[in-house]
C-alpha positions as CSV (number, residue, x, y, z in Angstrom):
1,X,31.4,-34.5,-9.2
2,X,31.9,-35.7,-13.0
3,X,32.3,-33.3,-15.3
4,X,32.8,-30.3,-12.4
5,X,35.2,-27.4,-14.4
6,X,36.6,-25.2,-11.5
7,X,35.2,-21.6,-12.2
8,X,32.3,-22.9,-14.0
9,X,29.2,-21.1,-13.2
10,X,27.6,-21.3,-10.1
11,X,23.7,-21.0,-8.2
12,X,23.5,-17.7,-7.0
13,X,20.9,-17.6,-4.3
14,X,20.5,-13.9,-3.0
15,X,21.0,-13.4,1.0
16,X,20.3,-10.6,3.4
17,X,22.8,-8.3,4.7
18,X,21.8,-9.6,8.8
19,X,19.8,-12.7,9.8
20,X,18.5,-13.1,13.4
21,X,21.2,-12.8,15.8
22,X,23.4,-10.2,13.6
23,X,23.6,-6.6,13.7
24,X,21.5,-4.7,11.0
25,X,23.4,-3.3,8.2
26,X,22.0,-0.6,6.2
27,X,25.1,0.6,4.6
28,X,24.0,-0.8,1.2
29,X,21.4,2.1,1.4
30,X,22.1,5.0,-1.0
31,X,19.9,8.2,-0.4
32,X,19.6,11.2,-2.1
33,X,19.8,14.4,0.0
34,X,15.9,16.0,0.5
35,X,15.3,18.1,-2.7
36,X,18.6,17.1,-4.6
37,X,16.4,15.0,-7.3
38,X,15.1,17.2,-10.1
39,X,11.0,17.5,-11.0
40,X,10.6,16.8,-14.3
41,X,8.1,18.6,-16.9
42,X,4.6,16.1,-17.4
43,X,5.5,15.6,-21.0
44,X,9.4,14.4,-20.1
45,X,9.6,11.1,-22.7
46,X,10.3,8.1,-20.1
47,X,14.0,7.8,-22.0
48,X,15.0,11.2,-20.7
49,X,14.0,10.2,-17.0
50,X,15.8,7.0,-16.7
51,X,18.1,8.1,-14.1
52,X,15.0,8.5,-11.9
53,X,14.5,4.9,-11.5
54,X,17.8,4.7,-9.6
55,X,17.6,7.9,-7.7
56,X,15.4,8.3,-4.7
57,X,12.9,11.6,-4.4
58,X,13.1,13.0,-0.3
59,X,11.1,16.2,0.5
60,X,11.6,15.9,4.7
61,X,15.5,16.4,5.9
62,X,16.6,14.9,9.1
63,X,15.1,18.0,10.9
64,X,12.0,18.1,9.5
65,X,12.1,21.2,6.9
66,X,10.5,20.2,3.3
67,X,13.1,21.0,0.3
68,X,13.3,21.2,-3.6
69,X,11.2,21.1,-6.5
70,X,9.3,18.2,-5.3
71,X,8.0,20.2,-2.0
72,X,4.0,20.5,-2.7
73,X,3.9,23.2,-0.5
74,X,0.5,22.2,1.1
75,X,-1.3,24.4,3.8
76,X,-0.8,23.4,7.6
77,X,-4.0,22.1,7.4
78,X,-3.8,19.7,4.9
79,X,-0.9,18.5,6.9
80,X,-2.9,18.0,10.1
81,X,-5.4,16.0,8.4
82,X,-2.9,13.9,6.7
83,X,-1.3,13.0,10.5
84,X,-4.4,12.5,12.2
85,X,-5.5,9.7,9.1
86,X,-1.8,8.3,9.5
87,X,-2.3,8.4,13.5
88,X,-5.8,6.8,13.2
89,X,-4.4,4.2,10.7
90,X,-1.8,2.8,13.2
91,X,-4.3,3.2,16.1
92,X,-7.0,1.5,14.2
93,X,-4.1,-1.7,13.5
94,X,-2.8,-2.1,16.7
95,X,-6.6,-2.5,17.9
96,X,-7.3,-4.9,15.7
97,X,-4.3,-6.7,16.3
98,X,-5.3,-6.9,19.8
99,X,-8.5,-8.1,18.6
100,X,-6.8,-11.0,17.0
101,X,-5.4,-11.8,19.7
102,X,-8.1,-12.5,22.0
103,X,-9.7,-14.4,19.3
104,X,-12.1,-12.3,17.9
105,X,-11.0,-13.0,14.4
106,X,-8.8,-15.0,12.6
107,X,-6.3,-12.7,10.9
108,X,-4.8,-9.1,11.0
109,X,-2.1,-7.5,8.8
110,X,-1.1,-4.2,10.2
111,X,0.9,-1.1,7.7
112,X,2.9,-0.1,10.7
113,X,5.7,2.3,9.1
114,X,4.4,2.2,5.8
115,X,1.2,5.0,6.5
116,X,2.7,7.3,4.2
117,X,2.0,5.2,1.1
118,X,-1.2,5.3,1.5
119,X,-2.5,8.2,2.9
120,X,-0.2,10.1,0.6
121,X,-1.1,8.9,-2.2
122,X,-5.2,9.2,-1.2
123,X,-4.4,13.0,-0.5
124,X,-3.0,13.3,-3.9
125,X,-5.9,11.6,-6.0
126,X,-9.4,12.5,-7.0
127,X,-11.8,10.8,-5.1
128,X,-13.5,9.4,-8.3
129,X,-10.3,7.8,-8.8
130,X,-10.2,3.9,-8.4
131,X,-7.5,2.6,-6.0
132,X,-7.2,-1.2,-6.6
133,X,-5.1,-1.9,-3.3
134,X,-3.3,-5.0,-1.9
135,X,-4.3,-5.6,2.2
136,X,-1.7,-2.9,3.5
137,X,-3.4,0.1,2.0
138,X,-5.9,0.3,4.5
139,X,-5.2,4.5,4.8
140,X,-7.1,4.7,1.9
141,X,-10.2,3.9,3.2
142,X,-9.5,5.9,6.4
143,X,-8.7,9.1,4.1
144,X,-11.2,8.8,2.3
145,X,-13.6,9.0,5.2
146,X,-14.9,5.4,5.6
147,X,-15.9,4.2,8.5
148,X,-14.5,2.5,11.3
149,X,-16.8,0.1,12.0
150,X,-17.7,-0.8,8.5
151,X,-13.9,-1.8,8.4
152,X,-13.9,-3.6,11.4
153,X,-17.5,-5.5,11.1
154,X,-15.7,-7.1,8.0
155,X,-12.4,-8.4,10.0
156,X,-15.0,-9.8,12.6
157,X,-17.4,-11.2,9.3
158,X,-20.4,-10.0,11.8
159,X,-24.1,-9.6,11.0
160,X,-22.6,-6.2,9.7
161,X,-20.4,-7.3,7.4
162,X,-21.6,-6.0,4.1
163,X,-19.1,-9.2,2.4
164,X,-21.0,-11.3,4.6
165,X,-18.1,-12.9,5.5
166,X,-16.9,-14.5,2.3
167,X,-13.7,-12.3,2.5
168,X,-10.4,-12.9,4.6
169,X,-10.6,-10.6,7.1
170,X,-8.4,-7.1,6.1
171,X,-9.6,-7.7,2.2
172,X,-11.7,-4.8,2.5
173,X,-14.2,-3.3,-0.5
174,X,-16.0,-0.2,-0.6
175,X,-16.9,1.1,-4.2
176,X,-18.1,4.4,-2.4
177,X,-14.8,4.4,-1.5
178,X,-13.4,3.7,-4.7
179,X,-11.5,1.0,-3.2
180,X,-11.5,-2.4,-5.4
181,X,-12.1,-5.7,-4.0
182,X,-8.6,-6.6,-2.0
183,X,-7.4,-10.3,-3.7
184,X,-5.6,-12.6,-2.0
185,X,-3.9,-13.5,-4.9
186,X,-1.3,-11.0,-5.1
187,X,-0.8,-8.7,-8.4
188,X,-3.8,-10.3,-10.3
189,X,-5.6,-6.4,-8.7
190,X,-3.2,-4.8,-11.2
191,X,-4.5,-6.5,-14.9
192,X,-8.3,-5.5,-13.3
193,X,-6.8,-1.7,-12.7
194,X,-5.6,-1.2,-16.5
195,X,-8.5,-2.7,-17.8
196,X,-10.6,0.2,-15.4
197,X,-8.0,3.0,-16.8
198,X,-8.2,1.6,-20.0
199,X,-12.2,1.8,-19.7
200,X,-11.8,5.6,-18.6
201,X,-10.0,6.4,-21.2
202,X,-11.9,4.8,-24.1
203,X,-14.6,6.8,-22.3
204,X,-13.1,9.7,-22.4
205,X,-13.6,10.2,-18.8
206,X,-11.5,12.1,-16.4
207,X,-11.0,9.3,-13.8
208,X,-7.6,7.6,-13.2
209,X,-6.8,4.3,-11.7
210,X,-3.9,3.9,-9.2
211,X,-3.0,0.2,-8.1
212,X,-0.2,-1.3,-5.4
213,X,1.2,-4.1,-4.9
214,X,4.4,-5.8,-3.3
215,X,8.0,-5.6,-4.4
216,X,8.0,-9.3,-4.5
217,X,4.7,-9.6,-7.2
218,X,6.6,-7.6,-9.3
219,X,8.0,-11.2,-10.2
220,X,4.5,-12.1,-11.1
221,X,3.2,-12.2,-14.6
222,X,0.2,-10.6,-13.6
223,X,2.6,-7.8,-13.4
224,X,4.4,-7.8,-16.2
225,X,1.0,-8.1,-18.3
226,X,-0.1,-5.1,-16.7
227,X,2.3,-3.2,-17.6
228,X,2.5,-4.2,-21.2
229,X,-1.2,-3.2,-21.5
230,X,-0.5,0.0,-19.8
231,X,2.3,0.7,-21.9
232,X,0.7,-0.2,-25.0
233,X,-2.5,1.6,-24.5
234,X,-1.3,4.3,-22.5
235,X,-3.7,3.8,-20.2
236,X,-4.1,6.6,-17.2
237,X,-3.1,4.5,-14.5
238,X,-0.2,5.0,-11.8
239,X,1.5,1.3,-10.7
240,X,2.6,1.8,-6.8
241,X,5.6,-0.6,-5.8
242,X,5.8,-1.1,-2.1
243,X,9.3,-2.0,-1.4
244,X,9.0,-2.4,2.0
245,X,12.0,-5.1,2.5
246,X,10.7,-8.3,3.1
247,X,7.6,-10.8,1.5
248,X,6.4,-13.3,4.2
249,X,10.4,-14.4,5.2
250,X,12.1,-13.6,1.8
251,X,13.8,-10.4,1.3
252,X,13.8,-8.1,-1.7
253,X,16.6,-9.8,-3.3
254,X,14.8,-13.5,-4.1
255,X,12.1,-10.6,-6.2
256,X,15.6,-9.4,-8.1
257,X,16.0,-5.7,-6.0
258,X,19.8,-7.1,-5.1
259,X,20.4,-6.5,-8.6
260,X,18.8,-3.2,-10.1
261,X,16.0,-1.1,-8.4
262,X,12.2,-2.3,-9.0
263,X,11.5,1.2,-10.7
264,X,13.8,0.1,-13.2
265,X,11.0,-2.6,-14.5
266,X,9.3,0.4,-15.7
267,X,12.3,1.3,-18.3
268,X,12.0,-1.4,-20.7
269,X,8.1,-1.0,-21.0
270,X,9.2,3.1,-21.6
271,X,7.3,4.1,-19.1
272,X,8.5,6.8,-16.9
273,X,9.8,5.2,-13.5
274,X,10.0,7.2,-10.4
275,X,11.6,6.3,-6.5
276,X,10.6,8.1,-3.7
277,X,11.3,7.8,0.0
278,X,8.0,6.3,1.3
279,X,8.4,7.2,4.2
280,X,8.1,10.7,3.9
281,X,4.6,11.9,3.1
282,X,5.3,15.1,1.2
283,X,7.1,12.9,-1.3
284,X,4.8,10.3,-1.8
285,X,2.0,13.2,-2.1
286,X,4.4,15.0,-4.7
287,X,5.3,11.7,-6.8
288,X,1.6,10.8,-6.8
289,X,0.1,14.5,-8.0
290,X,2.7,14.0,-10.8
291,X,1.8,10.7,-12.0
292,X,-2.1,11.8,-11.7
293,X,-1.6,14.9,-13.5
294,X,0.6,13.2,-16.2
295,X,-2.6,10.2,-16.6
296,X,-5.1,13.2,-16.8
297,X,-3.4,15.2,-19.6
298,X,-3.3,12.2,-21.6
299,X,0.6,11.4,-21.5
300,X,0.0,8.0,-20.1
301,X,1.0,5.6,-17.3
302,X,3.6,6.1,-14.2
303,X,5.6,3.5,-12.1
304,X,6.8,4.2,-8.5
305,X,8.6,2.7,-6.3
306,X,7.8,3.6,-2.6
307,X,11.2,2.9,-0.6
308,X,10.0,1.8,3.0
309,X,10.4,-0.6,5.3
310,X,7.6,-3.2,7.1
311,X,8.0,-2.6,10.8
312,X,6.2,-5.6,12.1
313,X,5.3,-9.1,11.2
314,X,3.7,-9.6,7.2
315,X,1.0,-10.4,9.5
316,X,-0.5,-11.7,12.8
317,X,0.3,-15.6,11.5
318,X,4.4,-14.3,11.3
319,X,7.6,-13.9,13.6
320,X,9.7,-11.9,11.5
321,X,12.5,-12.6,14.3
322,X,12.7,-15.9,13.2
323,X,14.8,-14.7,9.4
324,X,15.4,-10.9,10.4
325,X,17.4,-9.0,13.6
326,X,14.9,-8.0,16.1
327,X,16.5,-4.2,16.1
328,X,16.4,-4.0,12.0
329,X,13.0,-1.7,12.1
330,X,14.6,0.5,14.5
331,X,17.1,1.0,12.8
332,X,15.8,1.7,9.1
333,X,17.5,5.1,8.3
334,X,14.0,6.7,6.5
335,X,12.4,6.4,9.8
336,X,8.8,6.6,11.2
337,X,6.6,8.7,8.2
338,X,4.2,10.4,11.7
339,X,7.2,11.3,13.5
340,X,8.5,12.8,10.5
341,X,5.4,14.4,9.7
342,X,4.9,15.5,12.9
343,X,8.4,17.2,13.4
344,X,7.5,19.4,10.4
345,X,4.4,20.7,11.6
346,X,6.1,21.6,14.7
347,X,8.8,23.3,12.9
348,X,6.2,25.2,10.7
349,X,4.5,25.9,14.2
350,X,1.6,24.5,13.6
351,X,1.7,21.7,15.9
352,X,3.4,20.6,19.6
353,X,4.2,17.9,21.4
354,X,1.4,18.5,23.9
355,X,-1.8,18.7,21.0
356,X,0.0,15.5,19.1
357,X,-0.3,13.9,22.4
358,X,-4.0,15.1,23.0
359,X,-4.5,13.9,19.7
360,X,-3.4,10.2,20.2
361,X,-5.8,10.1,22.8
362,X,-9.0,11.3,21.1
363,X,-7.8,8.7,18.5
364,X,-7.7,5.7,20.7
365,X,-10.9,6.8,22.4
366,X,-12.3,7.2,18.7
367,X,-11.2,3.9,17.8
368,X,-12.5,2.3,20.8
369,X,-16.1,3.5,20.5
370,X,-16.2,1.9,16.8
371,X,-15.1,-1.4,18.5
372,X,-17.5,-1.0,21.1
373,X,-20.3,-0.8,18.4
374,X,-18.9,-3.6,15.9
375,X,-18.8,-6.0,18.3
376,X,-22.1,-5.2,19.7
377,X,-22.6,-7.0,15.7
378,X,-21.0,-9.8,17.3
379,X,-17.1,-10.3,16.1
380,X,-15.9,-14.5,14.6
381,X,-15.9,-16.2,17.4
382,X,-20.1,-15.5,18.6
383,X,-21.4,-14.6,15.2
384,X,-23.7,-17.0,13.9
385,X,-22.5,-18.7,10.5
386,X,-24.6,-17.3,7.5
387,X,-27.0,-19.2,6.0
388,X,-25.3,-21.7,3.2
389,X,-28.0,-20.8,0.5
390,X,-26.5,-17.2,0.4
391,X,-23.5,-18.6,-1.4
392,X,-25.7,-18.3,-4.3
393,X,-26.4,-14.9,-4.1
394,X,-24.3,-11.5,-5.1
395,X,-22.5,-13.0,-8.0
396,X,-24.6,-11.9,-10.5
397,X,-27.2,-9.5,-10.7
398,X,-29.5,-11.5,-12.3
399,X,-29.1,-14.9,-11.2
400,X,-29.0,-17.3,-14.2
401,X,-31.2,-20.4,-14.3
402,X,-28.1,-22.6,-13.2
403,X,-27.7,-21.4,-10.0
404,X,-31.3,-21.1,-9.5
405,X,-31.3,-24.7,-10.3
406,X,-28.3,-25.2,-8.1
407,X,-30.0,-23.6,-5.4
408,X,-32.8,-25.6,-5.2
409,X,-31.1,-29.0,-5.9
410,X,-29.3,-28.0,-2.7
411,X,-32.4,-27.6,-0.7
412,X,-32.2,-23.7,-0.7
């Protein structure tokens, strides 16, 4: 080519360490030992806690004991709560999946191995807080005691469907819950949840906002804008990175996690950045209390970075064997967050193989039942449409003259 110089630069275009057909390779994976990372005090300046944004935070060892200064400490019973939402989560997705599948709505995205964000993080928070989620947060909802079949009446966009059906199906919204509107769009949820904290604190109010989104928005300027704002306000907000691997059939790399961790973002906005294995639910509890109690006491915004891996398909429209190795989720080294759970309630003796079996049971027969009921409401495929002149209505509380005029110039 004219003009080629050898050793001129080159395109660097990131790969995966295994495509379809290849062994996994995790070897890349660095982890801390469970309780090796230090807890820092609330008021630690985000300069003195950069080497947390390359470190990873592990409560759970291999066999199950909780260790460190990160190690909440909760009661058994908190515990057992926190597996039975994780255990209803995963029951409730693999139902709906199944759903899908039969044709009784369009479109599922299940959380499978990433539970732990979630429900973790919903343990740790005061309900008032807002939670503006992306679609794979559906614990939330679960923890915070919402029910079933509202959840599912909106992935079947029934006669029940309090959206009435002018939401994808999984893009959930329950402000009883405080659980924000799910967007499609990915990361524009996180400019709307630092304008909320930003709103809290201008009213001196006591509420916090918490927002996630994927490792791969975090190339989004939504993101960075957020974070600005968050930075330069110090807004009372926590910023949850799922890094769970993979966007639709890119890796973490194309998003720029080959070269530097995505809690490092945080740095150069100096706001303190955090890792933690999100796969482990006594971490992502810890990590989360922290960042709350930090946004409370007035010391400003958190980032974390919840290390985990997506176990299935980005959703029921995806093949991940297609650009992954079929064996790669078995083989991810932070394992499943319920088995890990569950090992260290049985190691606490609190729990046994036998009662976590009973349990799964009364789950799937709890699940079942809520089916039974929402698609009594009729599910996509034998609901009738909704009437078209109910596009005009919910969007404001007071509908202008326009639309009234709108309305009627359609016939409405």
């Amino acid at each position: 080519m004219a003009g080629f110089i050898q050793n001129s630069p080159g395109l660097h275009v990131p790969e995966p360490d295994a495509r379809p057909g290849e062994e996994p390779d995790f070897s890349h994976l660095t982890r801390d030992a469970a309780g090796a990372v230090d807890r820092p005090d609330l008021d630690t300046p985000a300069q003195a806690m950069r080497d947390h944004a390359y470190r990873l935070i592990r409560v759970l060892d291999d066999d199950g004991a909780a260790l460190g200064p990160w190690n909440p400490e909760l009661p058994s019973e908190t515990l057992l709560r926190a597996l039975r939402v994780m255990m209803l989560t995963r029951t409730y997705d693999e139902r709906m999946v199944r759903a899908q599948r039969q044709g009784k709505t369009s479109f599922y995205m299940k959380c499978t191995g990433e539970e732990a964000v979630a429900v973790g993080a919903a343990f740790a928070l005061d309900r008032g807080d807002m939670c503006f989620p992306t679609y794979r947060q559906q614990g939330l909802l679960l923890a915070r005691d919402w029910p079933l079949t509202e959840m599912m009446n909106q992935v079947y966009s029934n006669r029940g469907d309090r959206l009435k059906g002018r939401q994808m199906p999984v893009l959930y919204s329950s402000r009883e819950a405080g659980f924000f509107s799910i967007s499609g769009n990915l990361a524009t949820q996180l400019i709307q949840a630092v304008g909320w904290a930003m709103a809290c604190a201008y009213s001196r109010d006591s509420q916090i906002a918490a927002a996630w989104t994927g490792e791969g928005s975090t190339a989004e300027g939504d993101f960075h804008h957020a974070m600005t704002f968050a930075s330069v306000y110090r807004a009372p907000f926590i910023m949850n990175v799922v890094n769970n691997q993979w966007a639709i059939s890119s890796f973490a790399g194309i998003a720029g996690g080959e070269q530097t961790t995505f809690a490092a973002r945080g740095i150069g906005y100096g706001i303190p950045a955090i890792r933690v294995d999100g796969n482990d639910f006594l971490a992502v509890y810890a990590a989360t209390r922290w960042a709350a109690d930090r946004a409370r006491q007035n010391l400003g915004p958190t980032m974390i970075e919840h290390y985990t891996y997506r176990a299935e398909g980005h959703s029921t429209s995806d093949d991940p064997s297609k650009y992954r190795p079929r064996r790669e989720g078995a083989g991810w080294p932070l394992g499943d967050p319920i088995e890990r759970l569950r090992d260290h309630l049985i190691r606490l003796g609190a729990w046994d193989a036998q009662r976590h079996e009973e349990l799964a049971a009364e789950l799937d027969a709890e699940v079942r039942a809520a089916n039974k009921a929402s698609e009594q409401l009729g599910t996509l495929s034998d609901t009738p449409r909704p009437d078209p002149g109910s596009m005009f209505e919910d969007v404001f509380k007071e509908m202008p003259w326009h639309l009234v005029e709108q309305r009627r110039q359609a016939g409405f």
